[in-house]
N, C-alpha and C positions, 0 to 999 in steps of 0.2 A: 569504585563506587562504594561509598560508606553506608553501610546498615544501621538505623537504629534497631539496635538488640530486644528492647522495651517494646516498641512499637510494633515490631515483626509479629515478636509473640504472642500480643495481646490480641490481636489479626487474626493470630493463628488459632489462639484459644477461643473465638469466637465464630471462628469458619467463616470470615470475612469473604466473600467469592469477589467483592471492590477490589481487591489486592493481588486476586488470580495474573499472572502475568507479570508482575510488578518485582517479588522476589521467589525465591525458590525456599522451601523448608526442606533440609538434611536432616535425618532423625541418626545417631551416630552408631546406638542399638542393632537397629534394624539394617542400616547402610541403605536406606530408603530414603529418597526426595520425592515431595510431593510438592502440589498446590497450596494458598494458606489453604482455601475451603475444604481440605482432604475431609472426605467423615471420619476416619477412623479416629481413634483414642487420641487427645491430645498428650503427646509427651513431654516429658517432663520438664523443664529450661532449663537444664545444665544436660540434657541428652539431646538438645539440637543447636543446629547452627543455619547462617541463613549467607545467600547467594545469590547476585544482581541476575542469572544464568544459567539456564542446562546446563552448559557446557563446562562453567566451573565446578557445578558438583557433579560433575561426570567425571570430571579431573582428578576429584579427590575421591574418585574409587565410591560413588554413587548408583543406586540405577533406581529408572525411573520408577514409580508407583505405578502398577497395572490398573488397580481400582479407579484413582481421580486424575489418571493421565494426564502428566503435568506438561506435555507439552501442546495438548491440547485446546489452549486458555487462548485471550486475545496476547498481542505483546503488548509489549511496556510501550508506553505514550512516550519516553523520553528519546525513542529508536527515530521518533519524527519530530517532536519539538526541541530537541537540543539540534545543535548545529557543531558540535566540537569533534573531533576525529575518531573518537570513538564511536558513537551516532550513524556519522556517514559512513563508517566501516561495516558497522551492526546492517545496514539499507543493504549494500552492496552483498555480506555473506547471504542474507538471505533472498537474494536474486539470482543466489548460483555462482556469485563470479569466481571463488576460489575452487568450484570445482572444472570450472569452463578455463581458467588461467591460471590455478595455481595460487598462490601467498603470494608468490614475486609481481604477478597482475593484479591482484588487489592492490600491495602497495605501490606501483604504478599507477592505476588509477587516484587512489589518495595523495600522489605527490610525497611520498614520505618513504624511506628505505627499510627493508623488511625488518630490520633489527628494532628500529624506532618503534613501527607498530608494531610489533609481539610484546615490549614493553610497554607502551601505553595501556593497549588491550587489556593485557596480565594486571595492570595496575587497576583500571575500573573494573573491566568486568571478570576479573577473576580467572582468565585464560587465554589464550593467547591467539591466531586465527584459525590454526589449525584443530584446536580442540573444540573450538565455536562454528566450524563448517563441520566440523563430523557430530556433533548434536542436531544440526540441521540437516544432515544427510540420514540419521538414523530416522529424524522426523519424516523424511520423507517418504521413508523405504516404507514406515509404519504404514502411511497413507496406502501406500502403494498394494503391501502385503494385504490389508485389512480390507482394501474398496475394489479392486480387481483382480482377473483370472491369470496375471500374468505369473512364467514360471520364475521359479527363487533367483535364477541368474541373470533372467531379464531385470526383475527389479532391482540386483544388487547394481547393474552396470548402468538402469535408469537413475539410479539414484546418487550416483556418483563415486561408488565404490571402484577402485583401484583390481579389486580381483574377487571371488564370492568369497573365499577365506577370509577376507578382510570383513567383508558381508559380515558372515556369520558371527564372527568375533564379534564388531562390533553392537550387532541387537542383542546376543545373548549380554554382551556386558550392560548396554543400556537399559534393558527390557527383564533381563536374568531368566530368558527362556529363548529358545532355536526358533529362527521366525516360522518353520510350521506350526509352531503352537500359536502363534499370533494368529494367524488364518483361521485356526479350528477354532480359536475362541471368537472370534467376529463372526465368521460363520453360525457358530450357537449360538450367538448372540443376535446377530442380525438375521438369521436363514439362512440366506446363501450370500455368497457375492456376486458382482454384477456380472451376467456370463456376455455380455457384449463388448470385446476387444479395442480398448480406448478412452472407454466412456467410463469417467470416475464420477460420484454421485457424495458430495462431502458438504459438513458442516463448519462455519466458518465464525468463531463465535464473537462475538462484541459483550463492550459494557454498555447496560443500559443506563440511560433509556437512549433510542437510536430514532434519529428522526428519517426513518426509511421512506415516507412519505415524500419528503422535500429532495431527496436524492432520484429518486425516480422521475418526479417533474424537469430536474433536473435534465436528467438526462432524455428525457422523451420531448425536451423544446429544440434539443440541439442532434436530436436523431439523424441518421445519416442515412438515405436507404440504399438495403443491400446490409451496409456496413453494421446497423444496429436497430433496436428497436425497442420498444417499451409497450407490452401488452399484457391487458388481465393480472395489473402487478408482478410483470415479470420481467427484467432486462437483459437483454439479449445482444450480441455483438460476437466480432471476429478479434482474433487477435493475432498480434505477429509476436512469436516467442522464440529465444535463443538459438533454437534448432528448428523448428518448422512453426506451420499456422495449426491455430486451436479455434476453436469456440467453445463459449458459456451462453450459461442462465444462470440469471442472478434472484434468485427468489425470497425476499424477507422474513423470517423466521420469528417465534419468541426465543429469544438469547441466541439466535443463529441465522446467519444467513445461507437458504443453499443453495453450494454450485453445482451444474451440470457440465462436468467439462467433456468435449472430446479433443484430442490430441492428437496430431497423426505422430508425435514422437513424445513417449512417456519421460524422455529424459526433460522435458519442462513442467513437470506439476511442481519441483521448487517455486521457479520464475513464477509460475502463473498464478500461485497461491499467494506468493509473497505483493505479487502488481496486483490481485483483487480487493487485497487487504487494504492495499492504499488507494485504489480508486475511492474503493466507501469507505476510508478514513476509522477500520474498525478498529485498529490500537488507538483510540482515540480515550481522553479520559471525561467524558461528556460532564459527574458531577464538578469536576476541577472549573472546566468552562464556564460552565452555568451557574457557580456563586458567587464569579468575576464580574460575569456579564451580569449576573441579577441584582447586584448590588448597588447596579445605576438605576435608578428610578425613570430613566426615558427610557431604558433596556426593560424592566423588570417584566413588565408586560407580555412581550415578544418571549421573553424565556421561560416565560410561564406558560403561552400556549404553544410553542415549539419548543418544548426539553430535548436535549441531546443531538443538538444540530451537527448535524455535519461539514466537511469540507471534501465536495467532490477531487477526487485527485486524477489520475492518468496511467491509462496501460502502458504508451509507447511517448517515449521524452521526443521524438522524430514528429510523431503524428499529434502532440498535443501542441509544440510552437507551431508549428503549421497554420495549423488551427487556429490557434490566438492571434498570428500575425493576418489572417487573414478573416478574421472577426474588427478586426480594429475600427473605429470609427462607423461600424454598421450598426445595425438589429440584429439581437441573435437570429432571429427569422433572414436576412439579408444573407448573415453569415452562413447559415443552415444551406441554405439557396446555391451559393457560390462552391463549396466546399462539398458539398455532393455534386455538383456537376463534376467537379476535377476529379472526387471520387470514382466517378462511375466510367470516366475516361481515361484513369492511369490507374487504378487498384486491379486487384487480380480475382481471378473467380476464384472459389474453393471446389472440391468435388462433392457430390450429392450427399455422399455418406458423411463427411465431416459438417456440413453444415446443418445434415435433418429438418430440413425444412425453415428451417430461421434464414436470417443474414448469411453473406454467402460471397461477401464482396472485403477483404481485407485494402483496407487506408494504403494508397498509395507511396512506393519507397521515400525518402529522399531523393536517390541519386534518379529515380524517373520524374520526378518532378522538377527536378534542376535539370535535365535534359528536354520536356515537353511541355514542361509549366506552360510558358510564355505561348505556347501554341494554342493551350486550353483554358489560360485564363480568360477572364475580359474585364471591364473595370479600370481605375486607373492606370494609368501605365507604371506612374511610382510605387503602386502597392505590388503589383504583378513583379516590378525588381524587386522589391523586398523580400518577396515569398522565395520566389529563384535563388535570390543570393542567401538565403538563407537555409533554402534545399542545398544549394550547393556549399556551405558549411560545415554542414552535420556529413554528406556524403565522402568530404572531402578527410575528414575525423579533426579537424579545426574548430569547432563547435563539438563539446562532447555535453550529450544531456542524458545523465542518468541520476539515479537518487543518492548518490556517493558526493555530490558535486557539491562544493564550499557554495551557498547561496551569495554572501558579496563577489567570487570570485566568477558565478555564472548573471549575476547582473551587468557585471562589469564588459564580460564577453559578451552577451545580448544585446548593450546601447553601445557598441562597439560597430557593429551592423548597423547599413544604410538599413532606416525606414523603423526602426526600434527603438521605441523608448522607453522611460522610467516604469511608464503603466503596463505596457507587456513584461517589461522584466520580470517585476513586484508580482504581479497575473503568476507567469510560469512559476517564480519560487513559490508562491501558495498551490498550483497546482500539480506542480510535478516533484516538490521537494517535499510538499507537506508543511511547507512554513507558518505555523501559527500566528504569526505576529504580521502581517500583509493588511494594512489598513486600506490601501488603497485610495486615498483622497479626494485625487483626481476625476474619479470615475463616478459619472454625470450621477448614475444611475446610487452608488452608494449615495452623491450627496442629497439628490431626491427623496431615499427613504431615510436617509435624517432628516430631514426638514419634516417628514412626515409624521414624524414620532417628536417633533418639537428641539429638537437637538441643532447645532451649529449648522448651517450647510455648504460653508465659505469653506474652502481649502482649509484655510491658516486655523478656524475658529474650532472644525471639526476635528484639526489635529491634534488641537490642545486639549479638547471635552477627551478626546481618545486615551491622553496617556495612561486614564485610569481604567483602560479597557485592559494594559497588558500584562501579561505576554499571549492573550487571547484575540487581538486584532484584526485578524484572519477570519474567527468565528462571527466579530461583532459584525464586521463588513457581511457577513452571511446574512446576517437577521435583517440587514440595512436593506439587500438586495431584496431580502422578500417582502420589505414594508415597501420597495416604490413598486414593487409588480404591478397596481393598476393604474399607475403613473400613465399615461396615455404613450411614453415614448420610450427605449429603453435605448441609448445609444451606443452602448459596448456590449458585445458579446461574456460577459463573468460569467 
């Protein structure tokens, strides 16, 4: 990935915090990487250099900045709007998978041989997977050390280190201090850490402006009980992660959103950091959207009173087709209806202490839904096959849905399945891939809130007003959604 050199630094020279997450500043003096916003001294432009990556300037003998923690920031927008292999590699390291399978499971899942992706990697971003999973893992250990009581060798081996030695090595070279000094400085920092075993209590930052408002409606129309909830601006849910069940609280912040997590297994605060990030779409670049979208005069309105819209995304690729395929041709309220019944007949309890009082019902497997579906569904009988046969997909590993996955190549495999079509596909890649560009044409309910706002509302008519919506498609269909809301009917679950 190529740098403007000119543009970095002028960013940098102005403490831009727009650009936080976007590249990295190397200062060559110091062997310090920062944020652009670092406060400190701007240095000079021939003593620094710039990097798409932690990981590459960790590569080139970097460590990070203690004062504006640079790994700290949102990520780059590009980790979910591009779609090329670098993109869907970036999804996947930071889901854990290279520590849960190695380089050789990564490129397995990417369909590509490991030699291919170390040089692709190497070539954008500056390093290769294994130097880019251990900047992720050093971020996590950070988390780890800084927000909980656990001791140095639990965290090294929650965080995916190979042995503590390696541990150690690695935060002093990242950090350039032994992570007991990380601890004693959060601890003076913040007072203590949290002394309840579990329960991480973290900052999650976004660019503003973040339309937190429209994400929680969101989410509290299509509540699941047990499974989640939305109370006093706060959302709450279960989740199933790589190694055991968690739950959060999701609470709106200014410049941060925070989470409450508890975890019965710390080796998932990667996973769980990286799936919250994209439920609420916070590597999201909301000014980028909104002078695409504002630029249309039947848009300009809608983006004026909802800046920085969001695109709700998905904890679990299992439980969100699910979901869609069994929203289809209903009312979110229809779908709501149906989809907690199955919930509350094939999900599993949690215990007292992991759920505290919230939600307490985790979203039923695959493979028990393709085993009892058809027992608990009711409804047509050809959607009841469609859910089954498509529980039975994912269970079978014939259907893989994770956020590593080429969008043409899992649309492809989606209307491949009885009872699946163009509109769920297009659906899933905007919600579980992040796909920016999902106009979604079809969907009654998009063409209602253009009509509402004066715009096309014919398939073919809407398609063409759209092409100057893109590569923001995704977002526009947001704003469409919430101009037909008092629409009297709402027929897809979006």
């Amino acid at each position: 990935m190529l740098l403007d050199q000119d543009r970095c630094y002028r960013a940098v020279a102005s403490r831009d915090a727009r650009f936080d997450g976007l590249f990295i500043t190397a200062v060559r003096t110091t062997r310090i990487y920062c944020r652009p916003s670092c406060p400190a001294t701007t240095p000079k432009p021939a003593n620094v250099e710039f990097f798409p990556t932690a990981g590459a300037a960790q590569q080139r003998g970097y460590r990070a900045c203690r004062r504006c923690l640079p790994d700290a920031v949102p990520g780059s927008p590009d980790w979910n709007s591009r779609a090329d292999l670098a993109a869907r590699a970036m999804r996947l390291i930071s889901d854990g998978v290279v520590e849960r399978d190695g380089v050789a499971g990564l490129a397995d899942r990417l369909g590509y041989s490991e030699r291919h992706l170390n040089r692709v990697l190497t070539a954008e971003l500056g390093a290769g997977p294994l130097a880019l999973a251990r900047a992720h893992r050093a971020h996590t250990a950070r988390l780890l050390i800084e927000t909980t009581p656990l001791a140095m060798a639990d965290v090294a081996f929650a965080a995916g280190f190979a042995s503590v030695r390696q541990f150690n090595d690695t935060v002093r070279g990242v950090y350039g201090v032994p992570p007991t000094a990380l601890r004693t400085a959060a601890a003076r920092h913040r007072g203590t850490v949290p002394a309840v075993a579990g329960t991480l209590v973290l900052r999650l930052p976004y660019r503003p402006p973040f339309d937190a408002a429209g994400l929680l409606a969101h989410f509290a129309d299509r509540a699941l009980d047990g499974v989640e909830s939305v109370v006093d601006g706060t959302y709450r849910r279960t989740l199933r992660l790589p190694h055991n069940a968690a739950t959060v609280a999701l609470t709106p912040g200014d410049g941060y959103v925070a989470a409450t997590l508890r975890m019965a297994d710390p080796r998932d605060l990667g996973p769980a950091v990286a799936r919250l990030r994209r439920l609420l779409d916070l590597d999201a670049d909301p000014v980028a959207v909104d002078e695409v979208l504002g630029a249309d005069p039947a848009l300009a309105a809608s983006v004026a009173a909802v800046p920085g819209i969001r695109l709700a995304g998905a904890v679990d690729g299992a439980e969100q087709a699910l979901r869609a395929v069994l929203g289809q041709q209903v009312s979110v309220a229809g779908a709501r209806t149906t989809t907690a019944r199955l919930a509350a007949a094939l999900g599993e309890r949690l215990p007292d202490g992991l759920a505290a009082g919230g939600p307490d019902l985790l979203f039923p497997t695959a493979s028990s839904i393709a085993e009892r579906g058809a027992e608990v569904l009711t409804g047509p009988t050809r959607r009841t096959a469609s859910v089954v046969g498509l529980a039975a997909a994912i269970a079978d590993g014939s259907l893989v849905l994770d956020p590593g996955r080429d969008p043409d190549e899992l649309r492809a495999a989606l209307i491949a399945l009885p009872g699946i079509g163009p509109w769920t596909a297009g659906y899933l890649s905007m919600r579980l891939l992040g796909a920016p560009d999902e106009l979604l044409p079809t969907d009654l309910a998009v063409r209602r809130g253009a009509g509402a706002l004066g715009l096309p509302s014919d398939v073919d008519g809407l398609s063409r007003h759209a092409a100057r919506w893109r590569p923001w498609r995704s977002y526009a269909a947001t704003h469409l959604w919430r101009a037909a809301a008092t629409a009297p009917r709402t027929r897809r679950s979006a």
